[in-house]
C-alpha positions as CSV (number, residue, x, y, z in Angstrom):
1,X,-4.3,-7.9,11.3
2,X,-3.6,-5.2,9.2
3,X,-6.2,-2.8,10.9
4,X,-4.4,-3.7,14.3
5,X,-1.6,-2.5,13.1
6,X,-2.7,0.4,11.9
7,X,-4.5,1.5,15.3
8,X,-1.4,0.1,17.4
9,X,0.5,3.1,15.4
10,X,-2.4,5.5,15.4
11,X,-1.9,5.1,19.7
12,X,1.7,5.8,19.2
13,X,1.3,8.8,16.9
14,X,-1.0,10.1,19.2
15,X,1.8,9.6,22.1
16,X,4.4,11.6,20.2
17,X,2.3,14.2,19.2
18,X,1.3,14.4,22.8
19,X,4.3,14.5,24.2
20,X,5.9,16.9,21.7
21,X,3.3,19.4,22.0
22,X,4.5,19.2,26.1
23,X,7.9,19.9,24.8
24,X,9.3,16.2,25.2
25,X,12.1,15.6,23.5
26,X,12.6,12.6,20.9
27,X,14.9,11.1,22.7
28,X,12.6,11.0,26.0
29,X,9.6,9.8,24.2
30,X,11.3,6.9,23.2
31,X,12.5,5.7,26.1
32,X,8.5,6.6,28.1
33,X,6.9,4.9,25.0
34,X,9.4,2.0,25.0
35,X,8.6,1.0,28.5
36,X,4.4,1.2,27.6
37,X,4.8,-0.8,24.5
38,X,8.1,-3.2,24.7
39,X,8.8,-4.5,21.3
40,X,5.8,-3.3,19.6
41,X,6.9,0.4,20.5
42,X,8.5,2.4,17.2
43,X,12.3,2.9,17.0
44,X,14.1,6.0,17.8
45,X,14.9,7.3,14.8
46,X,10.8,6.9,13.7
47,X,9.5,8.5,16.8
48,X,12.1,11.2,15.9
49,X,10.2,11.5,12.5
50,X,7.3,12.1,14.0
51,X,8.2,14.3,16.7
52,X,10.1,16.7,14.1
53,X,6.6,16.4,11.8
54,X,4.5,17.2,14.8
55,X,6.8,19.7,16.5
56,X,5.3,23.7,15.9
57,X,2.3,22.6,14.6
58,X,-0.8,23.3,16.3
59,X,-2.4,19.8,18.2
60,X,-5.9,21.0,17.0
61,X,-5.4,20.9,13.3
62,X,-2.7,18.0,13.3
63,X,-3.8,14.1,12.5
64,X,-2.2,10.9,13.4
65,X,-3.6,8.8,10.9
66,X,-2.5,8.2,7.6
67,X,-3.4,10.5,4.9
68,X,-4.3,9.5,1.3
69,X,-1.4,9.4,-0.7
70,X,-1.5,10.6,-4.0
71,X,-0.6,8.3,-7.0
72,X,-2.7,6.4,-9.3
73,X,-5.1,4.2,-7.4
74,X,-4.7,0.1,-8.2
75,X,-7.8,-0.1,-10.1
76,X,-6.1,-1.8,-13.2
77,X,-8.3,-5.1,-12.1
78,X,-11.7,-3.9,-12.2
79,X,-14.3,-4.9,-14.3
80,X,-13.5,-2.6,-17.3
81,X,-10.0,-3.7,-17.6
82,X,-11.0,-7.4,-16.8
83,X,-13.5,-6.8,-19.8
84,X,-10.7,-5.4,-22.3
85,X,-7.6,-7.8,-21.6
86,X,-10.1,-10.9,-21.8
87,X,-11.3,-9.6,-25.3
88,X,-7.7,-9.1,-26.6
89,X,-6.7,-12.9,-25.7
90,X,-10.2,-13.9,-27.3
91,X,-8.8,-12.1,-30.6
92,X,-5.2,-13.0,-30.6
93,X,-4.2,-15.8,-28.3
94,X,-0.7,-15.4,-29.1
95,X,-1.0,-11.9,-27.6
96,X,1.8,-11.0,-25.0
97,X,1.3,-9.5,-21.9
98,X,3.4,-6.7,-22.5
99,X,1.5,-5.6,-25.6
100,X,-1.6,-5.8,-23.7
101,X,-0.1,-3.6,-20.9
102,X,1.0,-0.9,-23.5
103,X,-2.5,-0.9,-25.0
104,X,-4.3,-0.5,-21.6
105,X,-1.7,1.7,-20.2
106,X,-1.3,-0.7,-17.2
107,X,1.5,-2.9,-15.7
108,X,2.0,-6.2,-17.1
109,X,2.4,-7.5,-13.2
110,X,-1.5,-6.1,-13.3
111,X,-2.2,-7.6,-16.9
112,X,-0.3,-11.0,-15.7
113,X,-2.9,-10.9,-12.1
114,X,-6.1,-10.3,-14.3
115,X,-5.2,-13.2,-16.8
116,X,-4.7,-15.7,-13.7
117,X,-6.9,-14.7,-11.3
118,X,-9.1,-12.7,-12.6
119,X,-10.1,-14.8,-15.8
120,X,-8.5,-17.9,-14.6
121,X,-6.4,-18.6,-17.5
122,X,-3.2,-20.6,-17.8
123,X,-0.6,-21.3,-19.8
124,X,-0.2,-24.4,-21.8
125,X,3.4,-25.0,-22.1
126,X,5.5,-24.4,-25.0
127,X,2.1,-24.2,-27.4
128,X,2.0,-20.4,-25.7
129,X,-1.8,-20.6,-26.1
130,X,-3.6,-19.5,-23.3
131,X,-6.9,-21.4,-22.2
132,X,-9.6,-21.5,-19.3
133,X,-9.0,-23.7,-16.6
C-alpha cells in the first residue's frame, strides 16, 4: 500500500514539475491536478512546496522521487545488537532497558522492540525477571 502511495505522489510530482517548468502557477496547478486526481490530489499549500522547489531548476537534472535522507539508519535490530542486548539480560536479568540502551548507544524504544520481538521475552510481573516465552 505503501508503494502505491509513493508512485501516486511520484505522478503528482511529476505534474508540478511539469507544469512549473511551463510557467504554471501554484495556484493553477492545483486547481488542473485537483480535477485529475479528486481527493487523492495534494493540497494547495504542498503543490506550492513543490512548485517553489522545482521552479528555476533545470527539468533534466531535477527528480521527483524521494531522496535518501540523511540520519542514522534504523539498524539498532540487527543481528549484532540482537546478539549484545540478549547476552546482557543472560548476565544480569535485573538489567534495565535504559542501561542497555546507554551501553549500546541505541534507543530504549529499539532495546524494548529487540527484547519482545526480537528475542521474545516477557516480563513476569512484579518479580522484574525477564524470561523466554
Amino acid at each position: 500500500m505503501a508503494s502505491a502511495r509513493n508512485d501516486h505522489l511520484t505522478k503528482q510530482r511529476s505534474v508540478i514539475e511539469f507544469l512549473t517548468a511551463e510557467g504554471c502557477s501554484a495556484v493553477v496547478i492545483h486547481k488542473r491536478m485537483k480535477t485529475v486526481y479528486g481527493d487523492a490530489c495534494l493540497t494547495e499549500g504542498k503543490v506550492r512546496k513543490w512548485a517553489r522547489f522545482y521552479r528555476g531548476e533545470d527539468p533534466k537534472e531535477t527528480t521527483v522521487r524521494d531522496r535518501k535522507r540523511p540520519g542514522q539508519p534504523v539498524s539498532a535490530t540487527d543481528t549484532m545488537h540482537q546478539q549484545k542486548v540478549d547476552e546482557m539480560i543472560v548476565a544480569n536479568r535485573r538489567v534495565k532497558q535504559k542501561d542497555i540502551a546507554n551501553a549500546l548507544d541505541i534507543s530504549k524504544e529499539r532495546v524494548h522492540h529487540i527484547i519482545t520481538v526480537h528475542l521474545g521475552y516477557r516480563s513476569l510481573g512484579k518479580m522484574g525477571t525477564e524470561t523466554a516465552h
